[in-house]
Structure formats: structure tokens, C-alpha cells
C-alpha positions as CSV (number, residue, x, y, z in Angstrom):
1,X,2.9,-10.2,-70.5
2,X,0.1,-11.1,-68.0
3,X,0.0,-10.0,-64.5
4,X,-0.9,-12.6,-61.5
5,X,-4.6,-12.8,-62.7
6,X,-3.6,-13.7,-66.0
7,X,-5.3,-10.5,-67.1
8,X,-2.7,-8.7,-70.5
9,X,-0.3,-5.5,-68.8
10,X,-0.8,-2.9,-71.0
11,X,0.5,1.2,-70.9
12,X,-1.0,3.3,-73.4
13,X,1.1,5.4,-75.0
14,X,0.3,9.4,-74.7
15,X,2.4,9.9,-78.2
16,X,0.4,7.3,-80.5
17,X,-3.2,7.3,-79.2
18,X,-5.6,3.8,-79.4
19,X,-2.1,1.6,-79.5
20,X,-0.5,0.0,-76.4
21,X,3.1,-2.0,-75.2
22,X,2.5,-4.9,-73.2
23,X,5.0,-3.9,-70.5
24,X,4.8,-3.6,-67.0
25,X,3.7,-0.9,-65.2
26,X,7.2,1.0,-63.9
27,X,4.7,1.6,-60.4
28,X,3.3,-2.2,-59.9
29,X,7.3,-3.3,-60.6
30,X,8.7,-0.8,-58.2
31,X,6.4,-1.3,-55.0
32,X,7.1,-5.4,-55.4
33,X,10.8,-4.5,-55.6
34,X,10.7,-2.2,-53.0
35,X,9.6,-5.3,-50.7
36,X,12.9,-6.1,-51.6
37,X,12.0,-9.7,-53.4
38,X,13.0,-9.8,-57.3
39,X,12.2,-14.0,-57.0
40,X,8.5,-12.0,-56.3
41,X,8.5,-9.6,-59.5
42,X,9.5,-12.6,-61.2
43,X,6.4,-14.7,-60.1
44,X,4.0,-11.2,-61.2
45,X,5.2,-10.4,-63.9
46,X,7.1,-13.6,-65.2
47,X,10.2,-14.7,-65.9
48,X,10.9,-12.5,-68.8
49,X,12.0,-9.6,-66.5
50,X,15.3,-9.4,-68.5
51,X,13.1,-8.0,-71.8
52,X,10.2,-6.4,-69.8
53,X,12.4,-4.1,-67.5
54,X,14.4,-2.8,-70.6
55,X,10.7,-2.4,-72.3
56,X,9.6,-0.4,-69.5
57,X,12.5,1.9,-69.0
58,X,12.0,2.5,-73.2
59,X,8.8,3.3,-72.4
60,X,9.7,5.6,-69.3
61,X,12.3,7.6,-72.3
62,X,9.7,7.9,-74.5
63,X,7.5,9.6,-72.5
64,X,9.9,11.8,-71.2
65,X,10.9,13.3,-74.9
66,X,10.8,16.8,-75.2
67,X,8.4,18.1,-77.8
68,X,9.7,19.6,-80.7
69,X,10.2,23.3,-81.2
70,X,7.2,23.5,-84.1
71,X,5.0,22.0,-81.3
72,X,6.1,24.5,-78.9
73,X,5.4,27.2,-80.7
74,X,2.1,25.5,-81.9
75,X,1.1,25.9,-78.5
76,X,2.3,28.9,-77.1
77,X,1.1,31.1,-79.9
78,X,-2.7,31.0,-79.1
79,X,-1.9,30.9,-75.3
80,X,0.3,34.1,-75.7
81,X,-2.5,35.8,-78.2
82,X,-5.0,35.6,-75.4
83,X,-3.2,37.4,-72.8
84,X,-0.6,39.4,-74.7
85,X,-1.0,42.9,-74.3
86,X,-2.3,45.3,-77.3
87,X,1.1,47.1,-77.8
88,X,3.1,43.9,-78.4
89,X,4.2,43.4,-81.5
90,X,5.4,40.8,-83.9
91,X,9.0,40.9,-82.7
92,X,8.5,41.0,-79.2
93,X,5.6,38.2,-79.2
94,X,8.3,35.9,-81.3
95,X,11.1,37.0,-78.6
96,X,9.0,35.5,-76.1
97,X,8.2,32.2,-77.6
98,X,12.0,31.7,-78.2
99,X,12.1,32.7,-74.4
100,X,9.6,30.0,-73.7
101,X,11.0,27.6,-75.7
102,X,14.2,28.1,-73.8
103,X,12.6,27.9,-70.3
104,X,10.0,24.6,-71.0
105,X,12.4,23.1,-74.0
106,X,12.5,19.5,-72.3
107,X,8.9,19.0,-71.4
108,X,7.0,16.3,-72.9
109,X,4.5,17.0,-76.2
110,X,1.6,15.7,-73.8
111,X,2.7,17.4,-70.6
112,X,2.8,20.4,-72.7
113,X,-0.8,20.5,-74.0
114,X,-2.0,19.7,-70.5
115,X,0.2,23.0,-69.5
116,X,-1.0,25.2,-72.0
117,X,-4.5,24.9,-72.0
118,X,-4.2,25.5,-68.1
119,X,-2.3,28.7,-68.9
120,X,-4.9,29.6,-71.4
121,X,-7.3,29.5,-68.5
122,X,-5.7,31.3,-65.4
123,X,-3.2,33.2,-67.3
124,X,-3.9,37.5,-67.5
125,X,-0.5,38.5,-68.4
126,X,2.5,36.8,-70.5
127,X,4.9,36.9,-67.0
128,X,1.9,34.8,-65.8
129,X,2.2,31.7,-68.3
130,X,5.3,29.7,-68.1
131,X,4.7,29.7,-64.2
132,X,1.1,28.5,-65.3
133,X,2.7,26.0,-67.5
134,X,5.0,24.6,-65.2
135,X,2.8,24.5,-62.3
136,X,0.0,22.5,-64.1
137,X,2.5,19.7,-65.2
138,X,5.6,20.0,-62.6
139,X,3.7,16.6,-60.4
140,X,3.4,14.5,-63.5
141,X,7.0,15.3,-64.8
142,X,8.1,14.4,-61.5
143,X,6.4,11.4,-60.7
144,X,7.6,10.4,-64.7
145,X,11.1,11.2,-64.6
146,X,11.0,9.3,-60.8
147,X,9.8,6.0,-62.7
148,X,12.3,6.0,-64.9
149,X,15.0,6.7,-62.2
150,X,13.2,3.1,-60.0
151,X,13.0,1.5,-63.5
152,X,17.0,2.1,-63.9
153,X,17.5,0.8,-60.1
154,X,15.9,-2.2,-60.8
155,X,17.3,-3.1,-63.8
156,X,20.8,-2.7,-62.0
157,X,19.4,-4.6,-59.1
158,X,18.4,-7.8,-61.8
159,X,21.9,-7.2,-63.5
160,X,23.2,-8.1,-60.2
161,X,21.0,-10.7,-58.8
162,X,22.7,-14.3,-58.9
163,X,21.0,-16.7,-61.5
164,X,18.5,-19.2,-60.6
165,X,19.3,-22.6,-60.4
């Protein structure tokens, strides 16, 4: 897939570093649809919009899978140890990962490494880290879970656009 300079559309992946999908970028699609011209994305990004949309929206799910409960607690653990008081123990520092967990359980593997090491350096207290967590991230979730929303709208609007002739 090229776009109008003939130059390869490519989105890295956050999940499998140094390889990359030749889709569209869900933001370049979205502002030439939001002129309200589909014949216009068609010209961009080609006529393949049928298999590049659906590429795009995969790509959009993928990066909005939640990471796994191992990674979680991979995470949390040393971000807890810094700031956990002297008197916690064992039990109540694993009751508050599974507390976390429950609380951040559908943020992305990346997000959450991004979140975490932002929590590692503001947070004092354990009260202070999911807040940490969540405010470091909550603009990229958004803006990710908002692309895949425009990448759904558009492939409605293409399912319902008359053929060419």
C-alpha cells in the first residue's frame, strides 16, 4: 500500500518491535473521510480500501489488547516495592496487585509500561500509583480506542457506498 507520493504506509507495531503492516494510518484515512469524499480515500490510499480498512481496524484491536495478568504483575511489583510502606507485608502487597489488576485489567502491555515507569517516578505512596498509572496513559488510550471507533465508521460508510461503475 503506497500513499499519494508513492512512498510504502507503514504502522509499527508496539507488540512485535522492528516489524511493520503496510496499512493505513486510521488518522490520515479518517481526516480524508471526514471531508466527506470516500472516491478521495480511494485515490490516497488505493482502490483496495475493502482489505486495507479491515487491516487497519485489526491493527486498531491489537493495539487495544489488554496485557496479561503475568505482565501486570511484572510491572506493578517493582513500582509497588518502591513506594510501599515498611509494615506491608506479603499478603497485603499481593492484595493490592490483585486490586490493581482489577482497576487497570484492560490496558494495553505498552500503555502499561509507559504507566508504570511514570508511577515509579512521581508515585510516594501505593494510593498514589494507579492514579499515576492512569493519568500517564488515559490520552493515548483515548485517542486509540477513538481510531478504532472512526476506523469502524468508515468501514460502515464503504459497506454502504454504491459501487463504481
Amino acid at each position: 500500500m503506497q500513499d499519494s507520493s508513492g512512498h510504502p504506509i507503514r504502522v509499527q507495531l508496539p507488540t512485535r518491535p522492528g516489524q511493520a503492516l503496510q496499512v493505513p494510518p486510521s488518522r490520515k484515512l479518517m481526516k480524508t473521510w471526514e471531508w466527506g469524499n470516500l472516491a478521495l480515500i480511494r485515490r490516497r490510499f488505493g482502490t483496495d480500501l475493502e482489505t486495507a480498512v479491515p487491516a487497519a481496524i485489526a491493527l486498531a484491536e491489537l493495539q487495544l489488547s489488554p496485557a496479561t495478568p503475568a505482565e501486570f504483575e511484572a510491572r506493578l511489583t517493582p513500582v509497588l516495592s518502591l513506594c510501599a510502606p515498611s509494615g506491608m507485608g506479603a499478603a497485603e502487597r499481593t492484595q493490592w496487585i490483585k486490586a490493581a489488576i482489577i482497576m487497570l485489567g484492560r490496558i494495553p502491555s505498552d500503555l502499561l509500561a509507559i504507566g508504570c515507569l511514570c508511577a515509579m517516578e512521581t508515585s510516594d505512596h501505593p494510593s498514589k500509583i494507579v492514579p499515576a498509572i492512569l493519568k500517564a496513559i488515559q490520552e493515548r488510550w483515548n485517542a486509540r480506542k477513538a481510531d478504532l471507533a472512526d476506523l469502524k465508521r468508515l468501514a460502515s460508510a464503504c459497506e454502504q457506498e454504491a459501487p463504481e461503475f
